[in-house]
C-alpha positions in Angstrom: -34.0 50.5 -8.4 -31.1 52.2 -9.4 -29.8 55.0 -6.9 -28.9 58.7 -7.8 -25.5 58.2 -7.4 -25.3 55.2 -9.9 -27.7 57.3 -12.0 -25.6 60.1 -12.1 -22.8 57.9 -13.0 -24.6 56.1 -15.9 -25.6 59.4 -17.1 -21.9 60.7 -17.1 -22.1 57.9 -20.1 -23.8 59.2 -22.2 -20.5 61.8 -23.9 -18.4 58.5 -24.3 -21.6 56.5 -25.4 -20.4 53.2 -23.1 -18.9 52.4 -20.1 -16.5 49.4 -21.2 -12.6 49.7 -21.5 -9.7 48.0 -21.5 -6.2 49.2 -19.9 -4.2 49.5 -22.9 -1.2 51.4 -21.8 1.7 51.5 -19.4 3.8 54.1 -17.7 7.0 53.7 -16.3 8.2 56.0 -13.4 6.2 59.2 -15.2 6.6 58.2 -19.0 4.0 57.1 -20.7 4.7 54.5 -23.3 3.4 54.2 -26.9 -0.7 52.6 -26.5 -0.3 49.1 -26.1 3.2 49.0 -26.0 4.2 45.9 -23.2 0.7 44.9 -23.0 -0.5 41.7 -24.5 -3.2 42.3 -27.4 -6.6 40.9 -27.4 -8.3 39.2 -30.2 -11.2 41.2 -31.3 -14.0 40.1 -32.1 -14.0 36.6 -30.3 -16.2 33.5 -29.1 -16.5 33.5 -25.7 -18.2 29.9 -25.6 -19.2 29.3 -21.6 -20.8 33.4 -21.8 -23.3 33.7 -19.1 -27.1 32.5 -20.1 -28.6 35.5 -22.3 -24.7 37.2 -22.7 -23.4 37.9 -25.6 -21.0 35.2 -26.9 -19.5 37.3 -29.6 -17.4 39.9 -27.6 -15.2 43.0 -29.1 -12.3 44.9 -27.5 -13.5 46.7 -24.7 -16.4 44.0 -23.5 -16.2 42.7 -20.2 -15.0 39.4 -19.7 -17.0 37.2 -16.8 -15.3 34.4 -14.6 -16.8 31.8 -16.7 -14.8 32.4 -19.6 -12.1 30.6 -21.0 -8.8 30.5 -18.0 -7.0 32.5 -20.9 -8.9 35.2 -21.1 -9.7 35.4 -17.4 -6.2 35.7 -16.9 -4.9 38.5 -19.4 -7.7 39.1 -22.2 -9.6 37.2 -24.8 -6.9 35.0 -26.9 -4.1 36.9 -25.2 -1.8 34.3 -25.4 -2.1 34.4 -29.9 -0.4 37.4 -29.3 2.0 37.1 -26.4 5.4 36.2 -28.5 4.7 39.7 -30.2 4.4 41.6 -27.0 7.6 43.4 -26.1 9.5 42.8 -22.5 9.5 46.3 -20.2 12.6 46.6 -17.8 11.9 48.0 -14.9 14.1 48.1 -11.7 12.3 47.0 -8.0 11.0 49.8 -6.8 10.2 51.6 -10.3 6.6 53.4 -10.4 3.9 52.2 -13.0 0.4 53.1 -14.2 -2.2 51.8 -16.5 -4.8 54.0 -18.4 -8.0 53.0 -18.9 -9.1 53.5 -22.5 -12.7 52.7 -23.5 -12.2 52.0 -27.3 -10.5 49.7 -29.7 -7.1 50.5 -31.3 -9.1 51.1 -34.2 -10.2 54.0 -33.2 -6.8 55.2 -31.6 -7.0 58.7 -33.3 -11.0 59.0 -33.1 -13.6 57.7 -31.0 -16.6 58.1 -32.5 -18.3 61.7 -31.6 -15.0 62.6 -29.7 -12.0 64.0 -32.1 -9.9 64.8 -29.6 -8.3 62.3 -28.3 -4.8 63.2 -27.4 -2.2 60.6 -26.3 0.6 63.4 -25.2 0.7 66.7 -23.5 -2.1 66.2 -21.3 -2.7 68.1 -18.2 -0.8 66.7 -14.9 0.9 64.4 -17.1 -1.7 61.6 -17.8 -1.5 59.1 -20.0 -4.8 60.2 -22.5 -7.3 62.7 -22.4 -10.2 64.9 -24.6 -11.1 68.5 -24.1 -14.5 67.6 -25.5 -15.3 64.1 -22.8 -13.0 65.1 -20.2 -13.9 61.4 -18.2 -13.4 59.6 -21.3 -10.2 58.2 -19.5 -11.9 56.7 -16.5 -13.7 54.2 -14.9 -17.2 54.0 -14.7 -18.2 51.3 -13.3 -18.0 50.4 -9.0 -15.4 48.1 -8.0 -11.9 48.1 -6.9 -9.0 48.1 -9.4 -6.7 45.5 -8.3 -2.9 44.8 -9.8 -1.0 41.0 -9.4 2.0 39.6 -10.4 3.0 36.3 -11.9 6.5 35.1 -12.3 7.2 33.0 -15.5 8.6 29.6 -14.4 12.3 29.1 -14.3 13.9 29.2 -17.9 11.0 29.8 -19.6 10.2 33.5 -21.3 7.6 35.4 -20.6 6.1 35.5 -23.6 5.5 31.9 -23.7 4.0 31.7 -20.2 0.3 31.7 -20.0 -0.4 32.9 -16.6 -1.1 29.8 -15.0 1.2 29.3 -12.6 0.2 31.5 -8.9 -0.4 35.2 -8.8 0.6 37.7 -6.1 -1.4 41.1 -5.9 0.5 44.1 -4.8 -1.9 47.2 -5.1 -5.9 47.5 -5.3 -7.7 51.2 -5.1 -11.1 49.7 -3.1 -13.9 52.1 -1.5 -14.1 54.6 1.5 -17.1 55.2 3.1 -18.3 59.3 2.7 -21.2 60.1 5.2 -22.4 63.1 3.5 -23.6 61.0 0.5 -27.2 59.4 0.2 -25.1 56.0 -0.3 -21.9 56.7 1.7 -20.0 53.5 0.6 -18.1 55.0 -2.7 -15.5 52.9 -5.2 -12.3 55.2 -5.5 -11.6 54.4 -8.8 -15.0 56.4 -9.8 -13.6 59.2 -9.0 -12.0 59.5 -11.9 -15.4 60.7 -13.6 -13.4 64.0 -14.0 -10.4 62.6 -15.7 -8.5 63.0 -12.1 -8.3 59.4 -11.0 -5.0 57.6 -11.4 -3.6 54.0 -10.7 -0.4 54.8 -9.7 1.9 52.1 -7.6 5.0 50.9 -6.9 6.8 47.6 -7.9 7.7 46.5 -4.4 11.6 46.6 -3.5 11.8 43.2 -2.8 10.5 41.8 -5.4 12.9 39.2 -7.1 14.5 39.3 -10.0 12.9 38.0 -13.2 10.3 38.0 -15.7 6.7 38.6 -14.7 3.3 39.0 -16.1 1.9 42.2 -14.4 -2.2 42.0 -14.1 -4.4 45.3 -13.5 -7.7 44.1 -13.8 -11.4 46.4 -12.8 -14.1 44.2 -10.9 -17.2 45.4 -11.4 -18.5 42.9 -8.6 -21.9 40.7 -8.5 -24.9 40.6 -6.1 -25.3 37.1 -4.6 -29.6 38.2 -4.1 -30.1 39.0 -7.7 -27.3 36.8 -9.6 -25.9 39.8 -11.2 -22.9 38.8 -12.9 -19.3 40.2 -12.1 -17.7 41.9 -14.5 -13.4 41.9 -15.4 -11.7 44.0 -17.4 -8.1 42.6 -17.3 -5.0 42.9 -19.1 -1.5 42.0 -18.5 2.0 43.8 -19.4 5.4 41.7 -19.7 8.2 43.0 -17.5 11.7 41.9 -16.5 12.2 42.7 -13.3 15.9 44.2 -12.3 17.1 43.6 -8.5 19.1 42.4 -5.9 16.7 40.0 -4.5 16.6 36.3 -6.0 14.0 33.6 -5.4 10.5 33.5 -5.7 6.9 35.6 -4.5 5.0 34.6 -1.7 2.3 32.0 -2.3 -0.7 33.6 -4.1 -3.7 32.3 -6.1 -4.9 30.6 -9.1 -6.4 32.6 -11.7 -9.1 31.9 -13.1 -10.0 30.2 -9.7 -9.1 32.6 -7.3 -11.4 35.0 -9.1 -14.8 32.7 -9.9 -18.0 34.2 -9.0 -17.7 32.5 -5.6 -14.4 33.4 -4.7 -14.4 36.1 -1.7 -15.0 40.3 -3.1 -16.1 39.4 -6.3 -19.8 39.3 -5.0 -21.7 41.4 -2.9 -25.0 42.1 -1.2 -27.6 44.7 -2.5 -26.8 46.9 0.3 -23.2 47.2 -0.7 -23.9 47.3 -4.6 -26.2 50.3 -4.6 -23.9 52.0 -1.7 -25.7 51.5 1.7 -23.4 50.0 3.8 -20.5 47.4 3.5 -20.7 43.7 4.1 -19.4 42.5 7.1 -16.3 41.3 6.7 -16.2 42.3 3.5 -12.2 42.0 1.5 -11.4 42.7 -1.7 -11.2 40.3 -4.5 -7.4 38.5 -6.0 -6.6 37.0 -2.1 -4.6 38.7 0.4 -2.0 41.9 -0.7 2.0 41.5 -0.8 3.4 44.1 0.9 6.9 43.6 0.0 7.4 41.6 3.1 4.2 39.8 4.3 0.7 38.7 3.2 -1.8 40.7 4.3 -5.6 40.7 4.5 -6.7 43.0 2.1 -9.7 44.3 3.8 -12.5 46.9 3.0 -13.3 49.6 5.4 -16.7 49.0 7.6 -19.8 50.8 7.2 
């Protein structure tokens, strides 16, 4: 049974005609750079060939991608790494601000999307990074689930764009749930509130981060339910950056991707209760391990019901 505040969100789809997206461009300290500019391309379509029993195999741009695909595409996006040596370095300084956008559609359809002719890249209100007069949540996630970001330093002497991710990842920022006790379902995913084109996933690099090259992951979990064996959902990508500071050395210890994120791994499934919003699971944290904060790990734990 689906509840009225997921039903209200699934009807919200009905002016962009899909939920899917992909985070397909970067800002850096307030300015917005060109759509996909510093993020590593996807190929589109593509054979996913370990998809989920009766999921589609033959994915496009903005399709999720499911922890039983290929390590690659786990990691940054489907064949990522064909396209990483064309992919463009961002410097940024320790410290710096950033934000992705979500954007629901393929670059193919950069100047239209479908029904909505709108879509503007610059001058939007409140200076965000894409928006439509016409669908003015065509920019935002609609799906529950935290929005989490990591980092991954490329090994010692070797550029980023020939590193594939699979050394250990460090998350630094996630946008999880509050619980509201006004709604029917008081447990509510942050990053939906975006349905009015508001929501934004703003953070800072932390100051002590070390110098260096880095793969920078945002990825949207659209968790499981362990009763039902509802797949999890990811929507990752990953931007190169070169990381300007006064610290040397290396991150903290984080995890593997694509293990760290399987559909066993802690956050990425839940209970019925917490997927249709009644209450949180006990002990429930977030999924991508424990959060850097610059200085320690820390549990990166959801509120209680």
């Amino acid at each position: 049974m689906v509840t009225l505040t997921l039903l209200a969100t699934f009807i919200g789809l009905a002016s962009v005609g899909q939920s899917h997206m992909n985070f397909a461009r970067i800002a850096l300290n307030g300015e917005w750079q060109t759509p996909t500019r510093f993020i590593r391309n996807r190929t589109t379509p593509f054979v996913e060939p370990h998809s989920p029993p009766a999921f589609v195999e033959n994915r496009n741009y903005v399709d999720p991608t499911y922890p039983s695909d290929l390590p690659d595409s786990v990691r940054c996006g489907r064949d990522n790494v064909a396209h990483a040596q064309g992919t463009e370095i961002l410097k940024v300084k320790a410290g710096d601000t950033l934000e992705f956008l979500p954007v629901p559609f393929s670059p193919l359809n950069w100047n239209t999307y479908n029904e909505v002719p709108d879509v503007q890249w610059y001058n939007c209100s409140g200076g965000r990074g894409g928006c439509s007069e016409e669908s003015p949540n065509l920019f935002s996630i609609l799906h529950p689930g935290p929005v989490i970001v990591h980092l991954s330093k490329a090994p010692a002497g070797q550029d980023v764009r020939a590193y594939d991710g699979s050394g250990e990842w460090v998350k630094i920022y996630t946008v999880g749930l509050e619980i509201r006790p006004e709604l029917e379902e008081p447990v509510f995913w942050l990053p939906l509130d975006g349905n009015n084109g508001s929501r934004r996933f703003i953070f800072k690099l932390p100051k002590q981060t070390p110098a260096g090259q880095y793969l920078l992951r945002v990825d949207h979990i659209w968790p499981g339910v362990i009763q039902s064996g509802i797949v999890p959902q990811l929507y990752p990508a990953c931007a190169h950056i070169e990381v300007e500071s006064a610290i040397n050395g290396e991150l903290p210890a984080g995890i593997k991707i694509p293990e760290g994120l399987s559909k066993t791994s802690p956050g990425i499934s839940v209970s019925d209760d917490q997927y249709y919003g009644r209450k949180v699971d006990a002990g429930y944290v977030y999924p991508g391990g424990p959060m850097w904060d610059g200085e320690k790990l820390v549990e990166d734990k959801a509120p209680s019901s």
